[in-house]
Each structure stands twice: as C-alpha cells, then as structure tokens.
PLY file of the C-alpha trace (Angstrom):
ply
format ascii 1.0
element vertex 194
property float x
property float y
property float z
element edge 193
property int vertex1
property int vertex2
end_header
-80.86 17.12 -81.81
-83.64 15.14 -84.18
-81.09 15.38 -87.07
-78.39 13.75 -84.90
-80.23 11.02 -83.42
-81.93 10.22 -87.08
-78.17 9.97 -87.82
-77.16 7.97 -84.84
-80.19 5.74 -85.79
-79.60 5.21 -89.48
-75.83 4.23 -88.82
-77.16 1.57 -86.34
-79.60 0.42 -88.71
-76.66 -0.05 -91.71
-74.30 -1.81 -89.29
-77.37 -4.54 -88.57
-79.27 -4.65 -91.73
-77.40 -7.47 -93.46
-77.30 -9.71 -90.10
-80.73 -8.68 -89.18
-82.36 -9.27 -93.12
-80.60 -12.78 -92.60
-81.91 -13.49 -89.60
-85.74 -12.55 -90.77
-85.14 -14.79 -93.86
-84.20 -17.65 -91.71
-87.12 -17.25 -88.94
-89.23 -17.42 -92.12
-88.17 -20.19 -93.59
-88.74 -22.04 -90.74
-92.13 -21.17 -90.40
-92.81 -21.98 -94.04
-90.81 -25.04 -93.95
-93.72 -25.91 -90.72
-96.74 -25.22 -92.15
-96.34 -26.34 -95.57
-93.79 -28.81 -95.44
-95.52 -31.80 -93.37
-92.03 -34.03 -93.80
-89.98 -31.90 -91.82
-92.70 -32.09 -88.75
-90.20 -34.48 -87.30
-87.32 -32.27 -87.04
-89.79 -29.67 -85.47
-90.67 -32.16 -82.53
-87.67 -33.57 -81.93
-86.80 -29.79 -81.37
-89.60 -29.18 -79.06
-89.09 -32.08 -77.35
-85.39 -31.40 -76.33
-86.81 -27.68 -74.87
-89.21 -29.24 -72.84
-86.16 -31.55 -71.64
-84.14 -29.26 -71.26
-86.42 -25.77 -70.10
-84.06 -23.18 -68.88
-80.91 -25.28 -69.39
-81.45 -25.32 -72.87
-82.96 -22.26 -73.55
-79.96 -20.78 -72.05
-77.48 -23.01 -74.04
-79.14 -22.33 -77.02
-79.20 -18.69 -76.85
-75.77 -18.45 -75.61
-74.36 -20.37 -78.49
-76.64 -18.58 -81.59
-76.85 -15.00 -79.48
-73.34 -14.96 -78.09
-70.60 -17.73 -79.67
-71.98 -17.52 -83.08
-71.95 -13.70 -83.42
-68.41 -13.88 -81.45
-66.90 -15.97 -84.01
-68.00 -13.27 -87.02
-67.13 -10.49 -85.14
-63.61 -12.30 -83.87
-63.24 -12.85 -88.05
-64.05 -9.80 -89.23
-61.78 -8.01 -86.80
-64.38 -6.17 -85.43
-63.22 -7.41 -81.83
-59.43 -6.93 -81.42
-57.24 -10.28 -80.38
-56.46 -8.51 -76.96
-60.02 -8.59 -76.62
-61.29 -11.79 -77.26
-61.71 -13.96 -74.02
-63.16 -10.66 -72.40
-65.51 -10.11 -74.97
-66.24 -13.66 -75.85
-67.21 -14.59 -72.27
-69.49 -11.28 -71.86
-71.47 -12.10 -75.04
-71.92 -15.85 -74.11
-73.05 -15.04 -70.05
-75.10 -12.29 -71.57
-77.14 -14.21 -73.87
-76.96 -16.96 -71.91
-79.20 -15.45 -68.98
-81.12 -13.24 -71.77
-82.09 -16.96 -73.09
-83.61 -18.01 -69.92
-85.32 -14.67 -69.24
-86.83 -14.30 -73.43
-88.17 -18.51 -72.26
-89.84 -16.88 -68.94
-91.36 -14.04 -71.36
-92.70 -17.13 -73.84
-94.20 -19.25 -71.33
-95.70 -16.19 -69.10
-97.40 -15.43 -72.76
-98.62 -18.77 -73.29
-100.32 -18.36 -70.38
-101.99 -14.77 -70.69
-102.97 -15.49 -74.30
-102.52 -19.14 -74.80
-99.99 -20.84 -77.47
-102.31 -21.09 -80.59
-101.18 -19.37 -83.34
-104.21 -17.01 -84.33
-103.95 -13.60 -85.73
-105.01 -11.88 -82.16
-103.00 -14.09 -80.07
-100.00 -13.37 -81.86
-100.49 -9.64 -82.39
-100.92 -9.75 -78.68
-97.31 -11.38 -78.07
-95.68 -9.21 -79.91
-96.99 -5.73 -78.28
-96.22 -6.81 -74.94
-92.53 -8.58 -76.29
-91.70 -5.40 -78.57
-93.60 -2.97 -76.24
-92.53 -3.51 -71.90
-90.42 -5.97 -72.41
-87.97 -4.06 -74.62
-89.12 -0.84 -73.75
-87.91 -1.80 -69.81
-85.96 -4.82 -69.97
-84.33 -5.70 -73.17
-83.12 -2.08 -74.43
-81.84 -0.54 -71.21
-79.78 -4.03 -70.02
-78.29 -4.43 -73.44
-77.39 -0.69 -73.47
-75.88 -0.71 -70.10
-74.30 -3.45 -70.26
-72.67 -3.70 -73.66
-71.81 -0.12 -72.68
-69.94 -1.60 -69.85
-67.99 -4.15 -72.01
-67.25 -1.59 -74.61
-65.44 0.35 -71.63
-63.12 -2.55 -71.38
-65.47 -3.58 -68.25
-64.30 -0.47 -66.63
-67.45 1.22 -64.52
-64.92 4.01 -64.73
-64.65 4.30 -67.81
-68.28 3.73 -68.84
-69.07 6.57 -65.76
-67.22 8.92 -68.18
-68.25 7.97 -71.61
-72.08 8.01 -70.15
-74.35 11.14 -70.24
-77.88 11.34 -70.62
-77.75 12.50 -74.02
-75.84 9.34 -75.12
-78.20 7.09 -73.28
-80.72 8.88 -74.88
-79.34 8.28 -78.28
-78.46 4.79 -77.91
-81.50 4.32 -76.15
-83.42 5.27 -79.01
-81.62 4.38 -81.54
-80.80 0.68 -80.21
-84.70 0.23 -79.46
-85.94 1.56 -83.26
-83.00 -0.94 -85.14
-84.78 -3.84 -82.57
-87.78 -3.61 -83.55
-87.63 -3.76 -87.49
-85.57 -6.02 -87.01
-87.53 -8.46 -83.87
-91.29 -7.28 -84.53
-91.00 -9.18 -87.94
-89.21 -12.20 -86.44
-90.92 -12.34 -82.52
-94.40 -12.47 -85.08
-93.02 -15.54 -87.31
-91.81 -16.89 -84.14
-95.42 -16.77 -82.15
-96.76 -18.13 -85.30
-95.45 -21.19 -84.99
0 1
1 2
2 3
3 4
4 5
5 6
6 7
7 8
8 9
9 10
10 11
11 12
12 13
13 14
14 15
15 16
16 17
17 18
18 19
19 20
20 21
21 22
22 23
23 24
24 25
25 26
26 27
27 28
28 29
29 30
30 31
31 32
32 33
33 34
34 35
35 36
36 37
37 38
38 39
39 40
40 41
41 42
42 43
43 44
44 45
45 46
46 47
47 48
48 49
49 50
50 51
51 52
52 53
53 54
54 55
55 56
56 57
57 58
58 59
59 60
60 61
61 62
62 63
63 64
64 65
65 66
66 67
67 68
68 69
69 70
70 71
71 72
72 73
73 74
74 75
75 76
76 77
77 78
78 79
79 80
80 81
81 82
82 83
83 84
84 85
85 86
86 87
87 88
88 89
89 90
90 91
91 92
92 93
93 94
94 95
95 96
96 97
97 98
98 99
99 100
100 101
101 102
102 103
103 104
104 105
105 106
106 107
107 108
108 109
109 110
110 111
111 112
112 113
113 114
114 115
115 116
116 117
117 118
118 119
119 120
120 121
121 122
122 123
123 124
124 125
125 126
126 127
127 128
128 129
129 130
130 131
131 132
132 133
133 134
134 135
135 136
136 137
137 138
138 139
139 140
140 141
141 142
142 143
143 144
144 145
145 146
146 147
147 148
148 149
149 150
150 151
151 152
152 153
153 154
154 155
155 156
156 157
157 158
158 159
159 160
160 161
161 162
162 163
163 164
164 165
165 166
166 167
167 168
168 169
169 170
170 171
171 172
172 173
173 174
174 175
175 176
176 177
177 178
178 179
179 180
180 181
181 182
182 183
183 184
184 185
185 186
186 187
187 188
188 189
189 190
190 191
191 192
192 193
C-alpha cells in the first residue's frame, strides 16, 4: 500500500512540478521586486488599493481568472481537456476558483486578525501552519478532491459514486495534500511576507 501511494504521490508531484516551480518563482519575485525595489511601490498600492475596492468581488475575479481561465486556456492548448469538454470544464474551473477566491480572502483577513498583518518571522510562520495545516487539511484538500472528482466524472454523481472508494480517496487525499504543500507552504510564506 506505502509503495503505491509513494507512486500515486510522485506522479502527482511530476505532473505539477513545472507549473508549481513557476508559480514559486513568480510569488518570489514579487516579494523581491517589494522590498528591494522602492520604484515599483506604486504598482503594489495601486494593487492593494483595487482589493480593498473591490473585497470579495475582486478577490473572486481575480482568482477565477489566474486559478481557473488561465490554467483552462493551457490545459484547453495542450489537449489535456478534450474539445467536447471545454464549456463543461471551463465553467467548473472558473465557479470553482471563483468561490475558493473569496473563501482563501476570508482565511487572509481572519489571519490578520488572530496574528496581525506585519510581516515578522512568527507572524508569518503562524499563517502558514494554520493555512497549510486546518485549512487544507479540512477545507482545501477534501473540496478540491471531491469536487474535481465530480467534474472528472463528466459531472456525473453516478459516475463519481462508482469510480470512488475509500482507498482512492485515501490516495488522492494524500497524495493531492503532500504535492500542495511543497508547492503552497513556499508560496502562502512569500505571500504573508509581504
């Protein structure tokens, strides 16, 4: 059993390593292009200043175009998502992320208030155990796995009814929640830094 969810786990972590290496390197650039960078201050609080605008509405825009259209679009190109598929899978992905958006900007501001926003060392190591820790361990893993599950069954309850077993929650379970966090705890920690 260890030997096939080490397998399950690795093949997850090949599929995302590109996408999720890029994303790091981007989330890190930011922050260095913020702290040691004063000119592009600016750009940061314009930024800032169209979230608070636009609070949930934007935060829900936002992650439904970079979580859910952009990802589409490579996955649409790479024909990794079949043409019969596209407006089913293309709406999913951009209602999904859209109301993950809104619920990952309840998670932030909650924080902000438990810990506060500065960026120190504790407060941040703080953010990320409870993002990377309840949050995914009861919200973030087991939503994406049942629901993706779902679309991947042509969004057939059906159908996911009889792919769905406890062993293969367990696997994707695991294996879904191991690839998130080398690929978020680096990111959600550049991302309370700022």
């Amino acid at each position: 059993m260890f030997h096939e969810l080490a397998r399950t786990t690795k093949e997850g972590f090949k599929k995302n390593a590109i996408p999720g290496f890029f994303l790091q390197i981007v989330a890190l650039t930011i922050v260095l292009l913020y702290y040691f960078v004063p000119a592009s201050h600016g750009v940061f609080d314009l930024a800032a200043g169209i979230k608070t605008q636009g609070g949930y509405f934007y935060s829900s825009l936002a992650t439904a175009f970079f979580g859910g259209f952009v990802p589409f679009v490579y996955l649409s190109l790479s024909g990794r998502i079949a043409p019969k598929d596209r407006i089913g899978h293309g709406t999913f992905l951009v209602i999904f992320w859209a109301v993950q958006g809104m619920v990952v900007d309840t998670l932030y501001t909650q924080q902000a208030r438990w810990f506060g926003s500065g960026a120190e060392f504790e407060t941040i190591v703080k953010k990320v155990l409870v993002d990377q820790g309840p949050f995914n361990l009861l919200w973030a893993t087991p939503t994406t796995i049942l629901l993706y599950g779902w679309k991947d069954s042509d969004f057939s309850l059906e159908r996911f009814r009889e792919k769905i077993s406890a062993r293969t929650l367990l696997y994707s379970y695991v294996s879904v929640q191991v690839n998130a966090w080398f690929l978020w705890i680096p990111c959600v920690a550049i991302i309370y830094s700022l």
